[in-house]
Structure formats: structure tokens, C-alpha cells
C-alpha positions in Angstrom: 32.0 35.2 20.3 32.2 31.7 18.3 35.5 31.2 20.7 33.4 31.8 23.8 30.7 29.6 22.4 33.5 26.9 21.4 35.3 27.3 24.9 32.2 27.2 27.2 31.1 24.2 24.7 34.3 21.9 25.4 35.6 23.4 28.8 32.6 25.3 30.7 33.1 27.8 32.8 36.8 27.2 33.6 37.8 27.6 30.0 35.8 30.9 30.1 37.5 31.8 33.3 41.2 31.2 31.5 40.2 32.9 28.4 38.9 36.3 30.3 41.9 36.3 31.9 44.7 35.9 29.5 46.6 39.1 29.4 45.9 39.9 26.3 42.3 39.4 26.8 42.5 42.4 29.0 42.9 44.8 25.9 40.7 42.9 23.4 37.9 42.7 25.2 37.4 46.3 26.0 38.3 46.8 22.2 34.8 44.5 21.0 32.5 45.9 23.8 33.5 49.3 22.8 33.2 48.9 19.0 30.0 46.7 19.9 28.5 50.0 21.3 29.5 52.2 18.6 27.8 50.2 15.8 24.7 49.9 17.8 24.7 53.7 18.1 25.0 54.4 14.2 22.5 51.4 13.9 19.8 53.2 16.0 21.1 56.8 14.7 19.5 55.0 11.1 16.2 54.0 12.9 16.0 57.7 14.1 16.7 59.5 10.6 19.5 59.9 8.3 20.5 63.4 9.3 22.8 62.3 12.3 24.2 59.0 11.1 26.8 60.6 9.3 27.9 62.5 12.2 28.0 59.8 14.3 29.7 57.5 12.4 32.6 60.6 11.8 32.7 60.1 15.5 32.9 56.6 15.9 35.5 56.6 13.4 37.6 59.1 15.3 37.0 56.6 18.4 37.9 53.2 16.5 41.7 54.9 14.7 42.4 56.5 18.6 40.8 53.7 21.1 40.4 50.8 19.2 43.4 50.2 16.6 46.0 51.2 19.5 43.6 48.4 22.2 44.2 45.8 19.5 47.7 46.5 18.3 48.7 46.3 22.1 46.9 42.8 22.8 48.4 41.5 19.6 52.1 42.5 20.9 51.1 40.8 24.0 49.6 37.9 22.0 52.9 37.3 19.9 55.2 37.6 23.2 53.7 35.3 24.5 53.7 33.0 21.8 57.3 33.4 21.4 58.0 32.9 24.9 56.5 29.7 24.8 57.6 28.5 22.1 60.9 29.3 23.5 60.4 28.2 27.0 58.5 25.2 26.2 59.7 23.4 22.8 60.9 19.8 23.1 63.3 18.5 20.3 61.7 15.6 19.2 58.0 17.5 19.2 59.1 20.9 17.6 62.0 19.9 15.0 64.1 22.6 13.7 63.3 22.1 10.2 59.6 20.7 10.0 59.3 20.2 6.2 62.3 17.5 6.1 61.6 14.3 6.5 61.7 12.8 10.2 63.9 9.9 10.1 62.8 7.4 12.4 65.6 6.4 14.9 65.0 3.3 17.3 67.6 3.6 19.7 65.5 6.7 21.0 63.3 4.6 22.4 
């Protein structure tokens, strides 16, 4: 949510736009509305009376290890392909060296 505050803050509704529709976005999204609703059902199970909580949270935890975990693990191997394939697609000697903890020696014939 703080990234969808952030993005709307610096970019509007374009950056909101791009974020929805990152493929990965496509998995975690559906991941938070659904664990959204299952943590407002054990919230108002609590307002009702004790008695059913504990079922229903047995439940939602059935639906978080078989829905949720498997949602997220798949938009993280999304995530990190993509990463990688931009990193490997996109990386430019001079702004991504090989070994980024040596020191960068200055040349001036690169100019």
C-alpha cells in the first residue's frame, strides 16, 4: 500500500497504471486482496464471539499455505526473471562494473 501511496505521490495515475500491470503484479495482487479478506473475516468472527474464530482462522490458514504461499512464490519467480533479464539485457560496462567493490580507476581517454 505505502508503494501505491509513494507511486501515485511521484507519478499519478500512470505510475499506478505501470505498477498494476507488471506481470508479476498479476499474482501479488490477488495474493493481498485475498489475505486482506481473510483477516477481516477472523477480525469480525472476534466481534461475533470466540466460539468460531478458531475455526475460521484453521480455514484461513488452509487458504493462505494452498492459495496464497504458491500466488507469491510464483510472482517472486516472475519478479527475479525479470530482474535478471534486465540486468542481463540492459547493463552498460561503465554503469554496472563487474566487480563493484574495487576501486574505479578513472580513465580520461574514455571521454
Amino acid at each position: 500500500m505505502n508503494v501505491g501511496i509513494i507511486g501515485y505521490y511521484e507519478g499519478k495515475a500512470k505510475a499506478l497504471i505501470a505498477m498494476c500491470l507488471s506481470p508479476h503484479a498479476f499474482f501479488e495482487l490477488p495474493a493481498v486482496w485475498i489475505s486482506l479478506a481473510l483477516g477481516m473475516k477472523i477480525g469480525f468472527s472476534l466481534k461475533q464471539g470466540l466460539e468460531n474464530t478458531i475455526e475460521i482462522f484453521y480455514q484461513s490458514l488452509n487458504v493462505y499455505f494452498h492459495l496464497i504461499i504458491p500466488l507469491l512464490i510464483v510472482a517472486a519467480i516472475v519478479e527475479a526473471a525479470l530482474i535478471s533479464f534486465s540486468i542481463k539485457n540492459l547493463q552498460h560496462s561503465r554503469s554496472f562494473p563487474d566487480k563493484p567493490f574495487d576501486t574505479q580507476q578513472y580513465n580520461h581517454n574514455d571521454q
